[in-house]
Every structure is written in C-alpha cells, then in structure tokens.
N, C-alpha and C positions, 0 to 999 in steps of 0.2 A: 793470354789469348793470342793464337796464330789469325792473320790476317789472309786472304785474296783476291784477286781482281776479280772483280763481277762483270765479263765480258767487254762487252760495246760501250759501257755506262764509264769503261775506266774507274769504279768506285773501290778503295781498298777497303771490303767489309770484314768484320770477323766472322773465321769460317764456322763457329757456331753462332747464330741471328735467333732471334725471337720472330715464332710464329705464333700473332696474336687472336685467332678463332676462340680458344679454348677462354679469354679475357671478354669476349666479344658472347657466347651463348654456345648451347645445343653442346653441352659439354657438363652438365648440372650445375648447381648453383655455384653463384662465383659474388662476390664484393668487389664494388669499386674501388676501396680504400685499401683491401689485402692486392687486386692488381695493379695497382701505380708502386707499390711497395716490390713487387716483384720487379718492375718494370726499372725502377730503381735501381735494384740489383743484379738486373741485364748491363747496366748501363757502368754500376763499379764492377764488372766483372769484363769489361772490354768489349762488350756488344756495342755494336755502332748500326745494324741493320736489323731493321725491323718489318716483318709483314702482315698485311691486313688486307680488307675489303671492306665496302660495304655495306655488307649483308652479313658481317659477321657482329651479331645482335643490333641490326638496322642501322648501323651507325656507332654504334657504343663503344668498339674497340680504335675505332679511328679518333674519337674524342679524346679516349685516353690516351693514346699516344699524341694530338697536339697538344695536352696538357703537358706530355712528358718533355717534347721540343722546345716548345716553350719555358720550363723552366731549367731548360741543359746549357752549358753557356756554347759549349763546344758543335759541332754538324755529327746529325746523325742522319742516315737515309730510313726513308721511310717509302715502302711500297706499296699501294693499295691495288685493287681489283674493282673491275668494276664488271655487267651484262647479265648477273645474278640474279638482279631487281625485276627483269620482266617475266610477266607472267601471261600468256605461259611464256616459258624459258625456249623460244622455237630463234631459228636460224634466221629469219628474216626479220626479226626486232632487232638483229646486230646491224643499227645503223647509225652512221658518225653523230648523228644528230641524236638519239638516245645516249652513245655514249657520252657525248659533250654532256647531255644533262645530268646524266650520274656522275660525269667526273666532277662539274659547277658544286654539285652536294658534298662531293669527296673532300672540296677545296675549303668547304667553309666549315665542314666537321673537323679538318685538319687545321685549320686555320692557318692556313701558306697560302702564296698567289700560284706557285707551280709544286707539283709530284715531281719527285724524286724520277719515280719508277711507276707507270700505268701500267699493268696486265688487262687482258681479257682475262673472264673468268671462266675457265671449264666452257668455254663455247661447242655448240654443236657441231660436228665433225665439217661440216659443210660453208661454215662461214671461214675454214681456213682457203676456201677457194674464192672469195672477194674481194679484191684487187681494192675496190673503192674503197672500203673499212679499211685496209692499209694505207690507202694511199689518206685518208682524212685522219689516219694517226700521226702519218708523216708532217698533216698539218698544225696539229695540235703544237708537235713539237716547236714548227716553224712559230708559232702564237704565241709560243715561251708559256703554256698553261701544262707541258709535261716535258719535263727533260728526256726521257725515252721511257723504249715501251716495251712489251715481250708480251708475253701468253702463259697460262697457267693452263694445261696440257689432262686429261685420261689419258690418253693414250700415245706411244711410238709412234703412230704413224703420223699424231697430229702433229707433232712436235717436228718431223722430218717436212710435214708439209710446210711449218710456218716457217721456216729456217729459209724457205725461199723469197724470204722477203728481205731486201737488203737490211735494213737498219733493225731488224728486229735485233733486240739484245738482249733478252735473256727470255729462257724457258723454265719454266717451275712444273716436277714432274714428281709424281712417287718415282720414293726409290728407297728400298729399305730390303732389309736381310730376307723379305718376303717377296720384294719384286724385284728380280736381278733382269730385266730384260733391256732397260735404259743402256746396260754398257753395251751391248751389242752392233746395232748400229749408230743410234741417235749418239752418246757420246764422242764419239770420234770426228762426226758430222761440226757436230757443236766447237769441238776444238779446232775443227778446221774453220770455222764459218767464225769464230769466236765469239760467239752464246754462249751466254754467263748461262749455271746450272743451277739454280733452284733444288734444294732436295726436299722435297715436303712431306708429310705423313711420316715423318721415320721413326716414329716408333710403334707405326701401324695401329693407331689410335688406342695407345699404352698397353698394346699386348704385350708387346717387345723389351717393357719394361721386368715384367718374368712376377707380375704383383698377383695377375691374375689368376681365379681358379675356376671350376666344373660352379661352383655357389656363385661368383661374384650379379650383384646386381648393377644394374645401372639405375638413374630418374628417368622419370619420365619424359623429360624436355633433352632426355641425352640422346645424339645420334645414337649410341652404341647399342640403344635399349629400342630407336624404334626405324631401322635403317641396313638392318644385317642384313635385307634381300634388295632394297635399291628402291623401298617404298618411297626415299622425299628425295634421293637423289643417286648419282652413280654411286652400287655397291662398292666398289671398289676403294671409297673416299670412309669405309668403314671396316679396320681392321683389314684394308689393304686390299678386300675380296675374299679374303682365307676362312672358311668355315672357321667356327672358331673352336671344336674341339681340335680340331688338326693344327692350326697356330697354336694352342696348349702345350701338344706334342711336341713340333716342333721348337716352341719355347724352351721344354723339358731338358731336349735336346742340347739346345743351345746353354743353357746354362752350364752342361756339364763339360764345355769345353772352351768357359770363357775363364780371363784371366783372374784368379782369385782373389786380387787387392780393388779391384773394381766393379762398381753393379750390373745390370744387367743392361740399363737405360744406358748407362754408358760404351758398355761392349756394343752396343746397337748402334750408336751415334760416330764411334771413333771407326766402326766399319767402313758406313761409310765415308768418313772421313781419309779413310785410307787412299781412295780413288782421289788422284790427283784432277782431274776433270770437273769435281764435285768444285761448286765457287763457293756455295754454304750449305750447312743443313739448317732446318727450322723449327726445330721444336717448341713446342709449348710449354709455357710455366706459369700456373694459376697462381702459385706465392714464393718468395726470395728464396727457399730450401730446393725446390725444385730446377729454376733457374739453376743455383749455386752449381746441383749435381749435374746440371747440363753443360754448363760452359766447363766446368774443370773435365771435360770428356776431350776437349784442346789440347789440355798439357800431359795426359796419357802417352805413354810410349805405342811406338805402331807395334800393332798385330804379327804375328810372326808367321809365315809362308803357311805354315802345316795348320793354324787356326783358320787362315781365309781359304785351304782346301775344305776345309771340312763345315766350312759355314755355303760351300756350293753343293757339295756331298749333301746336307740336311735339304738345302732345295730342291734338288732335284728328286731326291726323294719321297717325299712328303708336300713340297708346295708347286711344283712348278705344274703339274696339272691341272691346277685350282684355276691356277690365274696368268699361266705364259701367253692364252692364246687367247686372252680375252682382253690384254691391256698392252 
C-alpha cells in the first residue's frame, strides 16, 4: 500500500481508504459478520482511512467501524459525516447546534471522545455561504470533540466555495473516469489552499467495475434500483448521473483499452490514482475479496500516456454531456 497526506489534517492515509455506505445499507443485503471480515482485510491490506456517516444504515456502518478500532491495536483514522439526518434536508437546519447533536450520536456509535475527520454532508448549495456553521466548526475543533473538518461536496462550485474557509481540510467529491471536471479548476485550488482530496463514488456505483449488463437487476432497498432520476436524493450519487445504457457503452469502451493483467475495478481506481492531487480514493468493499481487489489497485504500475488520452477521448465523447454542466 502507497500512502498520502490528507491535506490540513497532516494524516498519512492509504491512498486507497474504505468507503463504508455500501456496509452501512441502500446497497442490497449485507451481514454484519461478512462486513467486519472485509473490514478486517482493509486493515491487513494497509488501509488505515476509513469513511462513513451517519445515515449510512442509521448508524450501523459507524458501529462497525468502532468495533473495528477498538479491537486494532495500531491508529486508524476514521471520518464520519454528519446534516443527512434532517428532514427535510433544507439549508437552514445546518445549525452548529444540530450539527453538535448529530456529531454527540456519531461519538457514542464510534465509541471515541473526538472524530478524526467531521464532514458536512452533501449540504445545500447555500449553507456554503454561512460564516456562523464555520465559524462553530472551528469551535468544535477548539472543544477537542473534532480534530478537523471538510465538506463532502455535488458539485465544483461547492467545493471552490468551501475552500474559503481557512481551516477547512479536506473536500470529498466524485470523481471518476465518468466525472473529469474536479481537475479543472477545483484541484489545483485544493493544492494551492492544501485540501486533502477525497475521491468518492469511483466506481460510479459499480458500473465502472465493467460487471454490469442491459439484464442486471438491483433489490429493492438498492439506491441503484430506486434513484436513477434523483427520487431519494442527488442523481448524480447514482452511477455518477450517467444514463445507464451510455455508462454500458462507455464501459464497453473502456475495457477494450485497459491493461490486460488487471480488472476493470482496478483500471477505474488506479486512474484515478494517477492524479497526484487525489489524497485517496474510497471505494467500497461488502466482503474481504472485493477489498483485496481494491487495494492491490496501489501496487499496479501507472497508466501509460496514450491510456489516460484515450480514457478523455471516451468522455468527451459519450459522457461529458450527461454530466459536465450539471456537477
């Protein structure tokens, strides 16, 4: 496992982390005992960063993970999310005093006195313009109940907005062979301002993995099966925004010019990995087979010049109309 700084936070995590939703619900059925086994083998595979929320299965994926700290002897960082919980999900429930309460929940399902890493969650475009909400994050930190904080982002713009806040330290944003528009501006910002980069969704909620076809189904408790148009929350947090017979396509694409000795999960991951700006990617891993083929996407040789031409070539082609001017 290659390691790197996670901005602001100074954390040297491994630059592939476990993102825990998929252990957590709304991903089909999952066991508790087959996730702490995975979670396991995050942990003998050199993961040290881990993310969560919680609202990813009310609480259930942050449980599992203080089960997992708790019996690790070694520090692993652990990042939750919190602004999820209200309902409705409007701009003006993001107040220090709700987050305080969601974070007091986050504290006792984790079983720690301080968060590693607090995010907002997908907040509404408009609470990045509330001075107060940062400035009582800035408190929290002071209170020693969150060592620092960032934002978990839709979109570009948000992401250039929160970066005006001094101590923000990291940003969590899609960013996958489906959405190229992060390096545009927002990375370079980020490297200047040193905002740790979150990659989330990278495998554009396993299309990217090249498993899927024209038949597959989903459960019915699966975002995938009931979220394609942005019924329970941003489309865009489902297969990336991309229709999905055209992520197919492009999928089709992609596999016939990735490198032969490696899956497709992996050509997806070590993509992004390529991008020096990136601090980790997060993918998800329901049992210890999937983890495995996640992290060994680390010790992959880089991509070679005329593959990451032609993984722009396929966007611009086929996706960037979908989703450049919408995220």
């Amino acid at each position: 496992m290659k390691y790197r700084i996670l901005g602001k936070t100074g954390y040297e995590i491994s630059e592939v982390s476990f993102g825990s939703w998929a252990i957590g619900g709304t991903w089909g059925p999952v066991e508790d005992e087959t996730s702490m086994k995975a979670l396991q083998e995050a942990i003998d595979q050199g993961v040290n960063f881990f993310d969560t929320a919680d609202v990813y299965g009310d609480g259930r994926s942050e449980k599992l993970l203080g089960k997992l700290a708790n019996s690790h002897k070694d520090k692993i960082y652990i990042a939750t999310k919190a602004g999820r919980r209200l309902d409705p999900h409007v701009a003006s429930g993001y107040t220090i005093e709700n987050i305080r309460k969601f974070l007091e929940r986050s504290l006792t399902n984790l079983d720690v006195e301080r968060v590693d890493l607090l995010q907002l969650h997908c907040p509404p475009s408009e609470v990045y313009d509330d001075q107060e909400l940062f400035y009582g994050l800035d408190q929290l930190v002071k209170e020693g109940k969150i060592a620092h904080y960032g934002v978990s982002v839709e979109k570009v713009s948000e992401a250039l907005r929160a970066m005006d806040y001094e101590h923000l330290a990291t940003v969590q944003i899609i960013y996958n062979m489906f959405r190229l528009k992060p390096e545009e501006e927002f990375f370079p910002k980020a490297r200047e301002n040193n905002v740790g980069v979150i990659a989330r969704v990278p495998l554009a909620s396993g299309m990217l993995t090249g498993k899927m076809t024209p038949q597959t189904t989903f459960a019915k408790d699966d975002h995938r099966a009931f979220n394609r148009h942005g019924e329970a929350f941003d489309k865009g947090e489902t297969f990336s925004g991309v229709p999905y017979d055209i992520g197919l396509e492009a999928v089709d694409r992609l596999m016939k010019i990735k490198p032969e000795h490696i899956s497709m999960a992996q050509f997806a991951l070590k993509w992004i990995l390529m991008n020096p700006d990136v601090s980790c990617v997060i993918p998800g891993g329901k049992n210890p087979d999937q983890v495995r083929q996640n992290t060994n996407s680390s010790k992959i040789e880089s991509l070679s010049d005329e593959i990451m031409v032609k993984v722009q070539e396929i966007y611009n082609e086929l996706i960037r109309s979908e989703v450049h001017q919408l995220w």
